[in-house]
HTML snippet that shows the backbone in 3Dmol.js (N, CA, C, O; Angstrom):
<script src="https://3Dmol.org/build/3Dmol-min.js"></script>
<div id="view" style="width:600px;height:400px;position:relative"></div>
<script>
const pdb = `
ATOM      1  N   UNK A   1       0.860  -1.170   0.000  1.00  0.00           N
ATOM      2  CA  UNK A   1       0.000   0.000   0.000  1.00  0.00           C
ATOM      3  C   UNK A   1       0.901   1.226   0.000  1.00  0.00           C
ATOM      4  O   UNK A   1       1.767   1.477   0.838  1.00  0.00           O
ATOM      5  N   UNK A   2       0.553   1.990  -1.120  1.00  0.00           N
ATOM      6  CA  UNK A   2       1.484   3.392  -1.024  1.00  0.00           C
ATOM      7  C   UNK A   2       0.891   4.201  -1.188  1.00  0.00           C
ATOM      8  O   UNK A   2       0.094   4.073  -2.117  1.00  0.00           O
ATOM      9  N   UNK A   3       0.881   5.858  -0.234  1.00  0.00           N
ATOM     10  CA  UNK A   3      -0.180   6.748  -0.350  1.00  0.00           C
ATOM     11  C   UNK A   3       0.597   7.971  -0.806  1.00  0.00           C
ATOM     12  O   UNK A   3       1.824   7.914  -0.729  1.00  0.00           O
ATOM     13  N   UNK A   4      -0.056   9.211  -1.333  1.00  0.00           N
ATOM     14  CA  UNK A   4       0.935  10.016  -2.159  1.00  0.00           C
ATOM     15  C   UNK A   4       0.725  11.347  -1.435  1.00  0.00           C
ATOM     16  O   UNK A   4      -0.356  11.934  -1.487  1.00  0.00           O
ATOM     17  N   UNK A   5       1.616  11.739  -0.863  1.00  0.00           N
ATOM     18  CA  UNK A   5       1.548  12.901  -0.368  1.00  0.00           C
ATOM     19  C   UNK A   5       2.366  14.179  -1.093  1.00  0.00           C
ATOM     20  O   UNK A   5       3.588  14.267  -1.213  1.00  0.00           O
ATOM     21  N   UNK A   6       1.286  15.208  -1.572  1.00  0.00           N
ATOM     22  CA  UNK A   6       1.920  16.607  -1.977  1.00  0.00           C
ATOM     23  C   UNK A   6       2.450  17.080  -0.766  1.00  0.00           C
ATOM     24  O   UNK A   6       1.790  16.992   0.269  1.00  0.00           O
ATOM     25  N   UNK A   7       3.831  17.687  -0.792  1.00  0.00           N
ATOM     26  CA  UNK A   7       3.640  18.088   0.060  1.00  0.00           C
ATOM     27  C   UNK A   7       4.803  19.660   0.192  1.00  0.00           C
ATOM     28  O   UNK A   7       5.199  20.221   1.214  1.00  0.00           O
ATOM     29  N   UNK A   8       5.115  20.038  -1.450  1.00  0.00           N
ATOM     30  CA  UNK A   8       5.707  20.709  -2.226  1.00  0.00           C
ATOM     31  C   UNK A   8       4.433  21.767  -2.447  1.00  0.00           C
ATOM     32  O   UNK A   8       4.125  21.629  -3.631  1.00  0.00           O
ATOM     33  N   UNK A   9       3.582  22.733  -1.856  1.00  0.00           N
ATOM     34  CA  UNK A   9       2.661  23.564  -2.275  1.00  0.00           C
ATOM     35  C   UNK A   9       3.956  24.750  -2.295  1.00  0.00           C
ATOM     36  O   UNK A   9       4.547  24.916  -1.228  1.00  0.00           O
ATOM     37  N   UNK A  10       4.361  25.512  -3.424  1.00  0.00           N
ATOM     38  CA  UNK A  10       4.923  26.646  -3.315  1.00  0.00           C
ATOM     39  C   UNK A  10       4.122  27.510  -2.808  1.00  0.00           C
ATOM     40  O   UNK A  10       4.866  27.963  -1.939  1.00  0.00           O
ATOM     41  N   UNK A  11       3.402  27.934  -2.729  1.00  0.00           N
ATOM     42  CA  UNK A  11       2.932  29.151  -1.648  1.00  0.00           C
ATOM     43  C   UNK A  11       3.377  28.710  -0.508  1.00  0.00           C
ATOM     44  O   UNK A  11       4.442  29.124  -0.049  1.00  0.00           O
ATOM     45  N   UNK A  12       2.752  27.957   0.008  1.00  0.00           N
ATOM     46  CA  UNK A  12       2.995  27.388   1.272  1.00  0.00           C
ATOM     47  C   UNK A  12       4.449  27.151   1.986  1.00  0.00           C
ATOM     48  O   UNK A  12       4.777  26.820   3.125  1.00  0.00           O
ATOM     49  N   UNK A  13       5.195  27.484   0.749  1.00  0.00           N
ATOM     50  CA  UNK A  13       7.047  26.576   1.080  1.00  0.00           C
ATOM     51  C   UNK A  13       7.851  27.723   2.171  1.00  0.00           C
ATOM     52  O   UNK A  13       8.132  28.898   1.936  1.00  0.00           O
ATOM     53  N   UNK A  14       8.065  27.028   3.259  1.00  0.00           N
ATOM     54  CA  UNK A  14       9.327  27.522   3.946  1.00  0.00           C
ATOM     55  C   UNK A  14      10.809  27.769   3.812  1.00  0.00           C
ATOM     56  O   UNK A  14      11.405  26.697   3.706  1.00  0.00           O
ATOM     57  N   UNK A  15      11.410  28.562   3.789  1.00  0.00           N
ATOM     58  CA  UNK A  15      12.511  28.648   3.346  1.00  0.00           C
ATOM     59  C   UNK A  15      13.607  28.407   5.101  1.00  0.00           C
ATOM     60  O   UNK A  15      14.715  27.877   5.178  1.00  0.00           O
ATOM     61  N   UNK A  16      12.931  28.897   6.046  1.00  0.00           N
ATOM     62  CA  UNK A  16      13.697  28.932   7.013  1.00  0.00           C
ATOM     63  C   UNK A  16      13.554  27.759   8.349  1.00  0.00           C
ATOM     64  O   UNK A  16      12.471  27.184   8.455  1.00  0.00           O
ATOM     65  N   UNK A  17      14.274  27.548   8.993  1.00  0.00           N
ATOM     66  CA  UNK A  17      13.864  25.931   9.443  1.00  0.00           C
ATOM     67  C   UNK A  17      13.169  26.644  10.796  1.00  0.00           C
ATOM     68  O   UNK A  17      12.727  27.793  10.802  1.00  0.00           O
ATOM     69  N   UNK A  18      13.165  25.817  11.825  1.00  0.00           N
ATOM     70  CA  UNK A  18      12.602  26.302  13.006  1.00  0.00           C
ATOM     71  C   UNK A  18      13.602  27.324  14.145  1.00  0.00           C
ATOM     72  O   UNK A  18      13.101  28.035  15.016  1.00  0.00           O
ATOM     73  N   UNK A  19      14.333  27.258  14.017  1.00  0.00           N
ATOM     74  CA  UNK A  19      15.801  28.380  14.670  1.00  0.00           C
ATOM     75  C   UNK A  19      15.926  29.626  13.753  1.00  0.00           C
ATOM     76  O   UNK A  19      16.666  30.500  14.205  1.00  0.00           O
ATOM     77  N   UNK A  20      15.345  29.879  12.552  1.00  0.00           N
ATOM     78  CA  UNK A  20      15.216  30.927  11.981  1.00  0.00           C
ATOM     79  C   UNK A  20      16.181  30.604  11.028  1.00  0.00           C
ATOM     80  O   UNK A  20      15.759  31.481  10.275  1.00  0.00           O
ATOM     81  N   UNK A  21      16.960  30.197  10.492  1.00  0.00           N
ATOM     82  CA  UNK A  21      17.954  29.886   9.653  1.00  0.00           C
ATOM     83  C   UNK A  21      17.467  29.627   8.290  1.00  0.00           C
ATOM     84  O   UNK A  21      16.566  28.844   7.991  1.00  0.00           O
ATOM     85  N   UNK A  22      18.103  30.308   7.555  1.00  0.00           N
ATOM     86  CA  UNK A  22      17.897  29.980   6.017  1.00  0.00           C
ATOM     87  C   UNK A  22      18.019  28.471   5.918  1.00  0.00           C
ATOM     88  O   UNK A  22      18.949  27.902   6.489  1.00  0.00           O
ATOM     89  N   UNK A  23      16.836  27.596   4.999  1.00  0.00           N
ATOM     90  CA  UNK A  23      17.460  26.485   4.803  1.00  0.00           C
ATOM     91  C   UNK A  23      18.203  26.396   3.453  1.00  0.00           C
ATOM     92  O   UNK A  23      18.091  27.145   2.482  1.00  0.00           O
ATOM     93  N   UNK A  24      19.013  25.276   3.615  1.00  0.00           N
ATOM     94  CA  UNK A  24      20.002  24.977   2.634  1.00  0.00           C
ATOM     95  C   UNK A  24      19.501  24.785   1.071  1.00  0.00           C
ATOM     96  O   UNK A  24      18.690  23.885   0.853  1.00  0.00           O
ATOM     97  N   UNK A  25      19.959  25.600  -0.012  1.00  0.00           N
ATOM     98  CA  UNK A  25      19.440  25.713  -1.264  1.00  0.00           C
ATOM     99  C   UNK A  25      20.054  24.010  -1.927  1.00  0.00           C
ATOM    100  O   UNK A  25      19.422  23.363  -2.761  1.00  0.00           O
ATOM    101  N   UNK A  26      21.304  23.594  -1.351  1.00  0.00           N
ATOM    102  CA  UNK A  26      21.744  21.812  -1.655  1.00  0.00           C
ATOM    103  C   UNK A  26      20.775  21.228  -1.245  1.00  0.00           C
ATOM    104  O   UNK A  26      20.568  21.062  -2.447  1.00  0.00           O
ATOM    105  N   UNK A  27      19.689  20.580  -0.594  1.00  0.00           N
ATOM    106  CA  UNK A  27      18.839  20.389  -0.493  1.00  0.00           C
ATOM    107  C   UNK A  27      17.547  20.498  -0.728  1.00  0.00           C
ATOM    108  O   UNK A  27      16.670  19.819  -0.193  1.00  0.00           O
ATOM    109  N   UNK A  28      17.372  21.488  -1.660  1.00  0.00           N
ATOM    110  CA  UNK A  28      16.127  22.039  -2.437  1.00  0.00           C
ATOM    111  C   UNK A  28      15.441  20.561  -3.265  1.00  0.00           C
ATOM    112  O   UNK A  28      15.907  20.182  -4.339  1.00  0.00           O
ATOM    113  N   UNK A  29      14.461  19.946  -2.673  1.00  0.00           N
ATOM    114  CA  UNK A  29      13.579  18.668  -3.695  1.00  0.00           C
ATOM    115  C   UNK A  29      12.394  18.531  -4.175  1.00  0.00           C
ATOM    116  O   UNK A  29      11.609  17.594  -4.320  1.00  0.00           O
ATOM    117  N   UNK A  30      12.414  20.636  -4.597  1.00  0.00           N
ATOM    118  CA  UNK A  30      11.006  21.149  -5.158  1.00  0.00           C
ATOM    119  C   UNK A  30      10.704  20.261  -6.451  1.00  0.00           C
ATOM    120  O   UNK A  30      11.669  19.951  -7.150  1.00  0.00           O
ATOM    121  N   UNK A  31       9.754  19.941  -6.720  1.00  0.00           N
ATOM    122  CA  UNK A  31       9.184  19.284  -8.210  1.00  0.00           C
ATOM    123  C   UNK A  31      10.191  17.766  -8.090  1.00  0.00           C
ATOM    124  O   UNK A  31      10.262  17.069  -9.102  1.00  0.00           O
ATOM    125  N   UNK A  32      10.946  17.320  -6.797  1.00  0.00           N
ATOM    126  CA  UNK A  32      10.886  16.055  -6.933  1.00  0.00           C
ATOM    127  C   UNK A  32      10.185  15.374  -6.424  1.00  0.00           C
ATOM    128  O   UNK A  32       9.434  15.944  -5.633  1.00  0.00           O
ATOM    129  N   UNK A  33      10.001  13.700  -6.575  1.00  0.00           N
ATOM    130  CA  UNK A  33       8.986  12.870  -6.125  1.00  0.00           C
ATOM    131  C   UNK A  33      10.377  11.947  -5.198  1.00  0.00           C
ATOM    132  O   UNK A  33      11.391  11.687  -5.845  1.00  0.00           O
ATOM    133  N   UNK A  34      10.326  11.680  -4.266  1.00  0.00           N
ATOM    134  CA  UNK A  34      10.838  10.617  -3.431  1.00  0.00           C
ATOM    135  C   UNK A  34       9.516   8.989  -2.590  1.00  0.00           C
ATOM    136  O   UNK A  34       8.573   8.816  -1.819  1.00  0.00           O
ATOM    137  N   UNK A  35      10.406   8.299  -3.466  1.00  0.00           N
ATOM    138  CA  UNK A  35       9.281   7.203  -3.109  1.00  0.00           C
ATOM    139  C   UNK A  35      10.517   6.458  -1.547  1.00  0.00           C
ATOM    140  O   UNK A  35      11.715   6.195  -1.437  1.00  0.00           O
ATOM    141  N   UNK A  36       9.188   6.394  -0.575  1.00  0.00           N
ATOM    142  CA  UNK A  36      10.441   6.147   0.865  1.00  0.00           C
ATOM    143  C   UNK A  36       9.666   4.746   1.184  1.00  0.00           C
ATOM    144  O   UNK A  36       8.449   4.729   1.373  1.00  0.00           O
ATOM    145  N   UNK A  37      10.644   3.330   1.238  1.00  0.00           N
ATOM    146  CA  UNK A  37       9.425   2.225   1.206  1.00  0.00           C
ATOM    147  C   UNK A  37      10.080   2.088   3.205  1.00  0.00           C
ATOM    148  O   UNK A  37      11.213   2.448   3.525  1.00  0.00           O
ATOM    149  N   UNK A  38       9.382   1.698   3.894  1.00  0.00           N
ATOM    150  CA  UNK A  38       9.585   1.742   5.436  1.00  0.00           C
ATOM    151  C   UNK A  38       8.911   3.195   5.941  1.00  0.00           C
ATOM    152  O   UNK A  38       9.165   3.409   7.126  1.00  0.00           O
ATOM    153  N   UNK A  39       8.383   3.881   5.516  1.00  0.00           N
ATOM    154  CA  UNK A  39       7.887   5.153   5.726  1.00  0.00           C
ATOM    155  C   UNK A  39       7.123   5.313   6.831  1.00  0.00           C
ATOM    156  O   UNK A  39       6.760   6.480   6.974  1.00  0.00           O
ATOM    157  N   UNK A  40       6.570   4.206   8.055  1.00  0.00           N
ATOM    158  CA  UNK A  40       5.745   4.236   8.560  1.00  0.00           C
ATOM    159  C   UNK A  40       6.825   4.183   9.834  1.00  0.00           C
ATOM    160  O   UNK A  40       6.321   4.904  10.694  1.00  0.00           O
ATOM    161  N   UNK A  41       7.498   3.896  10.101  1.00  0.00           N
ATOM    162  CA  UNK A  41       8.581   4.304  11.343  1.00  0.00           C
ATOM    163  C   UNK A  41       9.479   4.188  11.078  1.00  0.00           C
ATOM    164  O   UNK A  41       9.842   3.860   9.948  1.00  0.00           O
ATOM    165  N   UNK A  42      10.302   4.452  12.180  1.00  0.00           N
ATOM    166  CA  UNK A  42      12.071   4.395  12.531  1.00  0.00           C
ATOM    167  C   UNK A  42      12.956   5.541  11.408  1.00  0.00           C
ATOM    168  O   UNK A  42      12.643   6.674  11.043  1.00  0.00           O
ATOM    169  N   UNK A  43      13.765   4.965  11.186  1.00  0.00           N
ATOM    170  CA  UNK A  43      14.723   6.114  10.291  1.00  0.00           C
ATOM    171  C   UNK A  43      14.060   6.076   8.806  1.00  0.00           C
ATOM    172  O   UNK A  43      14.563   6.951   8.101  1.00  0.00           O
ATOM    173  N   UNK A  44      12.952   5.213   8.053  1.00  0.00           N
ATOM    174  CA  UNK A  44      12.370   5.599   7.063  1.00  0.00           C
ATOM    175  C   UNK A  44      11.128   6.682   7.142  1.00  0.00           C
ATOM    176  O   UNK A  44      10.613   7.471   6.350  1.00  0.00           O
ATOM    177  N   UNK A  45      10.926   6.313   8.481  1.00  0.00           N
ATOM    178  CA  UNK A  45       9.834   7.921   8.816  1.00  0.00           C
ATOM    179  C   UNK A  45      10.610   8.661   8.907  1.00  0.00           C
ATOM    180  O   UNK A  45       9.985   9.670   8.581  1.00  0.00           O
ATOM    181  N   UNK A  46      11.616   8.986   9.125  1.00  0.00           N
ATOM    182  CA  UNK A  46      12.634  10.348   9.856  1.00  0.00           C
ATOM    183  C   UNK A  46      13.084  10.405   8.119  1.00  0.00           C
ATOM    184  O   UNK A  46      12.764  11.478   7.606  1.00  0.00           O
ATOM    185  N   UNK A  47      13.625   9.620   7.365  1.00  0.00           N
ATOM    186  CA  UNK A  47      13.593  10.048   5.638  1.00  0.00           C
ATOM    187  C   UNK A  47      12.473  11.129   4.931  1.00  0.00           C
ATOM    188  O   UNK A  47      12.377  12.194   4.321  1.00  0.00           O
ATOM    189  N   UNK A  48      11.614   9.855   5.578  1.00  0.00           N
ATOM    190  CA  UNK A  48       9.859  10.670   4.635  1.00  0.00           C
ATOM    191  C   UNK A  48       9.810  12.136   4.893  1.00  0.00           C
ATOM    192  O   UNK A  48       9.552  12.936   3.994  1.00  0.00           O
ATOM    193  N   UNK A  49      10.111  12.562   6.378  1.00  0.00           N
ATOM    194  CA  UNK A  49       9.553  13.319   7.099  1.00  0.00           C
ATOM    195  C   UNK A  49      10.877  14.519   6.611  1.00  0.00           C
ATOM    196  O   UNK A  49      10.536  15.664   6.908  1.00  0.00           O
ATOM    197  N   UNK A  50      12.035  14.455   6.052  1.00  0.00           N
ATOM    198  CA  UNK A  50      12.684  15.813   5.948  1.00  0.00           C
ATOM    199  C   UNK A  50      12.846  15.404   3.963  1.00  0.00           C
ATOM    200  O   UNK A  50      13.420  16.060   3.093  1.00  0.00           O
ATOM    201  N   UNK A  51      12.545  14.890   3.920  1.00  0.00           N
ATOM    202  CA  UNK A  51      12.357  14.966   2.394  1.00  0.00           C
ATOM    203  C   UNK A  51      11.169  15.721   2.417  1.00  0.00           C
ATOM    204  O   UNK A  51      11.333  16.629   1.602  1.00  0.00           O
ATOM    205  N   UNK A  52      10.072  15.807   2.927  1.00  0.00           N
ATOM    206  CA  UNK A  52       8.928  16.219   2.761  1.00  0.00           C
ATOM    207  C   UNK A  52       9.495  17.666   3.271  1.00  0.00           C
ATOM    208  O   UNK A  52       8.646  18.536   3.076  1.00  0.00           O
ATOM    209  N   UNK A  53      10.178  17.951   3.613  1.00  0.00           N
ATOM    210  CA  UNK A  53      10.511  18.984   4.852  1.00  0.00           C
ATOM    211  C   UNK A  53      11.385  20.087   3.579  1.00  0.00           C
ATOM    212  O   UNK A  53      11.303  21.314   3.523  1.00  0.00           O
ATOM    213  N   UNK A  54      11.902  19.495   2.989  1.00  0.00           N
ATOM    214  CA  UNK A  54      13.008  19.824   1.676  1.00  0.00           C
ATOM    215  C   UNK A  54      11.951  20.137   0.070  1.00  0.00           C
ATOM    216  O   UNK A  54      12.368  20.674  -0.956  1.00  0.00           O
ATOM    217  N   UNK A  55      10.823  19.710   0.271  1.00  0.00           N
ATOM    218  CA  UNK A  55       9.907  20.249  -0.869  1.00  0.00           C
ATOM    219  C   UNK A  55       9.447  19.277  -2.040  1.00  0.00           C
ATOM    220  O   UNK A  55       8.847  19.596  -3.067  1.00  0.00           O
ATOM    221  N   UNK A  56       9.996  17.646  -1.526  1.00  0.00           N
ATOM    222  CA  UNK A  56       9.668  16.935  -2.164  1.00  0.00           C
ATOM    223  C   UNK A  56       7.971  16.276  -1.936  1.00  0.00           C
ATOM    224  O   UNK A  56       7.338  16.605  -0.932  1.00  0.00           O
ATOM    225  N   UNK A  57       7.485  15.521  -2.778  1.00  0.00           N
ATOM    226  CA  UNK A  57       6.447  14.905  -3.111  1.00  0.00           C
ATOM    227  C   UNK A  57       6.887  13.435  -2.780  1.00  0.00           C
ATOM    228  O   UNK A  57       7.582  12.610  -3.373  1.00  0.00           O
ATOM    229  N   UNK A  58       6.254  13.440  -1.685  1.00  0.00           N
ATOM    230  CA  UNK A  58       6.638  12.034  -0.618  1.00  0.00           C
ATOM    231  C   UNK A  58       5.900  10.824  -1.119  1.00  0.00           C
ATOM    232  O   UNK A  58       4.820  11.336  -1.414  1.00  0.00           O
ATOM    233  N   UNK A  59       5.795   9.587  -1.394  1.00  0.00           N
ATOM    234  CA  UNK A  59       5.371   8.568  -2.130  1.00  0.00           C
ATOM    235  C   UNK A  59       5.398   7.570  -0.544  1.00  0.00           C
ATOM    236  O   UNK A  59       6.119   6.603  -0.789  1.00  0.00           O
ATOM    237  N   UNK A  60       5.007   7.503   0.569  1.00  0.00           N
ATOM    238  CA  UNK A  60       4.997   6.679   1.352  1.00  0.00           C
ATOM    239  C   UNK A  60       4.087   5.252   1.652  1.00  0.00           C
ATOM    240  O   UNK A  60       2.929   4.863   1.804  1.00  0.00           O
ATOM    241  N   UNK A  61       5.714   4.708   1.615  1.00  0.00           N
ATOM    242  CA  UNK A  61       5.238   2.772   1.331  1.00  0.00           C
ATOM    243  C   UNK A  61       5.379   2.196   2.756  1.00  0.00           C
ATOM    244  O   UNK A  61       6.344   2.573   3.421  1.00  0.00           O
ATOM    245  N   UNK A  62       4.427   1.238   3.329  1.00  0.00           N
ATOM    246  CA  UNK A  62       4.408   0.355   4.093  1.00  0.00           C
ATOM    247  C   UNK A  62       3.893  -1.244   3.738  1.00  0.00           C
ATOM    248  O   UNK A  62       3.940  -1.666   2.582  1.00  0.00           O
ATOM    249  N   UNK A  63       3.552  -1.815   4.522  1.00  0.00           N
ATOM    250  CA  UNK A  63       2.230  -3.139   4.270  1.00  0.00           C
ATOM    251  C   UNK A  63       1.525  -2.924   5.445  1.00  0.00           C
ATOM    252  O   UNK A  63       0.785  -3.834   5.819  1.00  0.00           O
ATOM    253  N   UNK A  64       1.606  -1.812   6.168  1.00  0.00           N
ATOM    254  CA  UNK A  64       0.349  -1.764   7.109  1.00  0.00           C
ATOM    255  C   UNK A  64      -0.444  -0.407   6.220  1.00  0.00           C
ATOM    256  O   UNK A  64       0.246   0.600   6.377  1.00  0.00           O
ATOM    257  N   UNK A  65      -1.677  -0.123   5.352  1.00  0.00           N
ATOM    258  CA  UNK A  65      -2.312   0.919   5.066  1.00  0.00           C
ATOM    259  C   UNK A  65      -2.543   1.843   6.332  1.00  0.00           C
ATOM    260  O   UNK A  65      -2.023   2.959   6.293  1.00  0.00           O
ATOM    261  N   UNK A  66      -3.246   1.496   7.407  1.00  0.00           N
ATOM    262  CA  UNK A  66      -3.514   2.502   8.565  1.00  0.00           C
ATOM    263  C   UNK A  66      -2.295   3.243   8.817  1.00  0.00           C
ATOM    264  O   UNK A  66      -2.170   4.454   8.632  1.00  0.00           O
ATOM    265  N   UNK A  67      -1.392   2.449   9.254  1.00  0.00           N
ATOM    266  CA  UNK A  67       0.120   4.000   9.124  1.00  0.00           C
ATOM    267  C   UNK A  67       0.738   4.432   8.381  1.00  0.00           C
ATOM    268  O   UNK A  67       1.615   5.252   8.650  1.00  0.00           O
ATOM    269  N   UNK A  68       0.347   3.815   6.648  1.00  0.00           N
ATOM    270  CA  UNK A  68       0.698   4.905   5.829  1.00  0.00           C
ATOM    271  C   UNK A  68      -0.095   6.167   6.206  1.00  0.00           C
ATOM    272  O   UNK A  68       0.350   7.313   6.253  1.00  0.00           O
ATOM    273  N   UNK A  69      -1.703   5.640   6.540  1.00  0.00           N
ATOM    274  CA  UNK A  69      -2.312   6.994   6.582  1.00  0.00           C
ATOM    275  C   UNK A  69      -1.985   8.183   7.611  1.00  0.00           C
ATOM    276  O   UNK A  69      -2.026   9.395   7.399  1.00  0.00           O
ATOM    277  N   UNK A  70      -1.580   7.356   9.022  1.00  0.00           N
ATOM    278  CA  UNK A  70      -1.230   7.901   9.821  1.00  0.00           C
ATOM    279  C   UNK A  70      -0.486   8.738   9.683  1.00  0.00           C
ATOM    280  O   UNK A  70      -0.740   9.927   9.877  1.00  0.00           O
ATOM    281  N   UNK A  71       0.946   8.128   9.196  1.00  0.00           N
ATOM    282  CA  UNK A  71       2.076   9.416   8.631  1.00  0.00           C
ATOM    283  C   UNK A  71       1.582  10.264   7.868  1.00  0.00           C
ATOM    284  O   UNK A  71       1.886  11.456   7.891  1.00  0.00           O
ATOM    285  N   UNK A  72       0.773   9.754   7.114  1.00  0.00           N
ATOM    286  CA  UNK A  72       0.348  11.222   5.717  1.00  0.00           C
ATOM    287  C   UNK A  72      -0.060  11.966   6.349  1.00  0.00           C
ATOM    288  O   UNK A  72       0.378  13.083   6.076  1.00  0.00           O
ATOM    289  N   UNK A  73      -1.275  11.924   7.752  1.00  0.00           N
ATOM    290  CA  UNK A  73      -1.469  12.663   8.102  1.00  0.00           C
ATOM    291  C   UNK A  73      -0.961  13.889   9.310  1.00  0.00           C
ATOM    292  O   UNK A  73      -1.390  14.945   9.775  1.00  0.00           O
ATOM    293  N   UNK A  74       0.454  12.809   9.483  1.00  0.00           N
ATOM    294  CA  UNK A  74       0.834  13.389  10.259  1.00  0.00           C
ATOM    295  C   UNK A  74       2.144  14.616   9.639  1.00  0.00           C
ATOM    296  O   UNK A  74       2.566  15.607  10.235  1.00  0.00           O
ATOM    297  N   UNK A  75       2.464  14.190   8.518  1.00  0.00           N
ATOM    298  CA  UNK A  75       3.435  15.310   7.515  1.00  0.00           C
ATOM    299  C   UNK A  75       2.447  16.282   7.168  1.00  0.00           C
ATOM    300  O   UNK A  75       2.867  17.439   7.184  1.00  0.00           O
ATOM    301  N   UNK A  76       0.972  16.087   6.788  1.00  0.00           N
ATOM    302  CA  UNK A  76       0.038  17.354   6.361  1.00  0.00           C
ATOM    303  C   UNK A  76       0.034  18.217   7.467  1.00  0.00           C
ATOM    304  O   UNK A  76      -0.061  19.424   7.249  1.00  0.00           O
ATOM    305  N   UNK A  77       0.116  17.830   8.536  1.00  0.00           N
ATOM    306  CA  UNK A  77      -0.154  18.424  10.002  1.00  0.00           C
ATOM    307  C   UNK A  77       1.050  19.494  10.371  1.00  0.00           C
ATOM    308  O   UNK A  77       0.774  20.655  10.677  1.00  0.00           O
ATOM    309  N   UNK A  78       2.364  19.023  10.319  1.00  0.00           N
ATOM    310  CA  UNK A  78       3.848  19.565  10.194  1.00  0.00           C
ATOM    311  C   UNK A  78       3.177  20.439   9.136  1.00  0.00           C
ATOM    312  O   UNK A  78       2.296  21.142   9.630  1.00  0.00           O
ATOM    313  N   UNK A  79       3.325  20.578   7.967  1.00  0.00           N
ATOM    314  CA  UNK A  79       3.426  21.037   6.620  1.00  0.00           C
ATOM    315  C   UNK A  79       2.526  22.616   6.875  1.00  0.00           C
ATOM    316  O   UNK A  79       2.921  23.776   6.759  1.00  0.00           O
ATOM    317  N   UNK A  80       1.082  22.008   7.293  1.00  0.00           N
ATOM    318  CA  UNK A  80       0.557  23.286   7.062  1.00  0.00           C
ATOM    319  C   UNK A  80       1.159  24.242   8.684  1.00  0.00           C
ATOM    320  O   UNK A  80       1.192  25.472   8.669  1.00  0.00           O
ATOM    321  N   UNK A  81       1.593  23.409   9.995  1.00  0.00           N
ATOM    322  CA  UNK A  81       1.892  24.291  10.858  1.00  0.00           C
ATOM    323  C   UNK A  81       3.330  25.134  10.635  1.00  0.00           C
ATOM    324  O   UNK A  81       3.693  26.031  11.396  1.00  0.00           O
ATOM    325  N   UNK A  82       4.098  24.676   9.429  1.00  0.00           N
ATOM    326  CA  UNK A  82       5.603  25.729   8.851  1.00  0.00           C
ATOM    327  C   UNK A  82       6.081  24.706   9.338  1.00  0.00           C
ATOM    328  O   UNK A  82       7.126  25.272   9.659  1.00  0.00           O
ATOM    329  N   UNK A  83       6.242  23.652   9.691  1.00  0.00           N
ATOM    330  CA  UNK A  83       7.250  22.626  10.287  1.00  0.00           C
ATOM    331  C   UNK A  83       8.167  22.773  11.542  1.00  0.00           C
ATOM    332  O   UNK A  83       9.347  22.421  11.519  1.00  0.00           O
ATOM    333  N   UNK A  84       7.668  23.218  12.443  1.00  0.00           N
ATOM    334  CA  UNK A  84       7.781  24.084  13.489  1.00  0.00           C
ATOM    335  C   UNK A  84       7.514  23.085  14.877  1.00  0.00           C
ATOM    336  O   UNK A  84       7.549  23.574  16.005  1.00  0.00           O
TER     337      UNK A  84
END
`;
const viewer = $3Dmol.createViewer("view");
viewer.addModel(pdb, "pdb");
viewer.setStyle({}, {cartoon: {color: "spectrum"}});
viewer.zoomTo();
viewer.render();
</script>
């Protein structure tokens, strides 16, 4: 089960992390797609979660559906609060 999270809205995009700091333009993964398969915990959630953080379009894979959804909803949640 893989669920697709936008999560690249340019209006919406942060440039500065939570300490106020410019984030890093080497890291810019606007208009990319990253498919993360383990996405539902441990260090493949902590992947999903700053790829998504970096402006990519997160593709998150598990074999449990309920915590793909979980995470999706939990990166929409980050996303619209500035990632903060």
């Amino acid at each position: 089960m893989a669920l697709y999270l936008r999560a690249a809205w340019p209006h919406l995009r942060r440039r500065h992390d939570s300490a106020g700091l410019m984030a890093s333009s080497l890291f810019d993964l606007t208009g990319k797609v990253a498919l993360v398969t383990g996405a539902t915990r441990g260090i493949g959630r902590s992947i999903a979660t700053e790829m998504a953080r970096a402006g990519a379009q997160v593709v998150i894979s598990s074999n449990e559906a309920q915590a793909c959804e979980r995470v999706s909803e939990d990166l929409k949640r980050c996303w619209r609060a500035g990632w903060h």
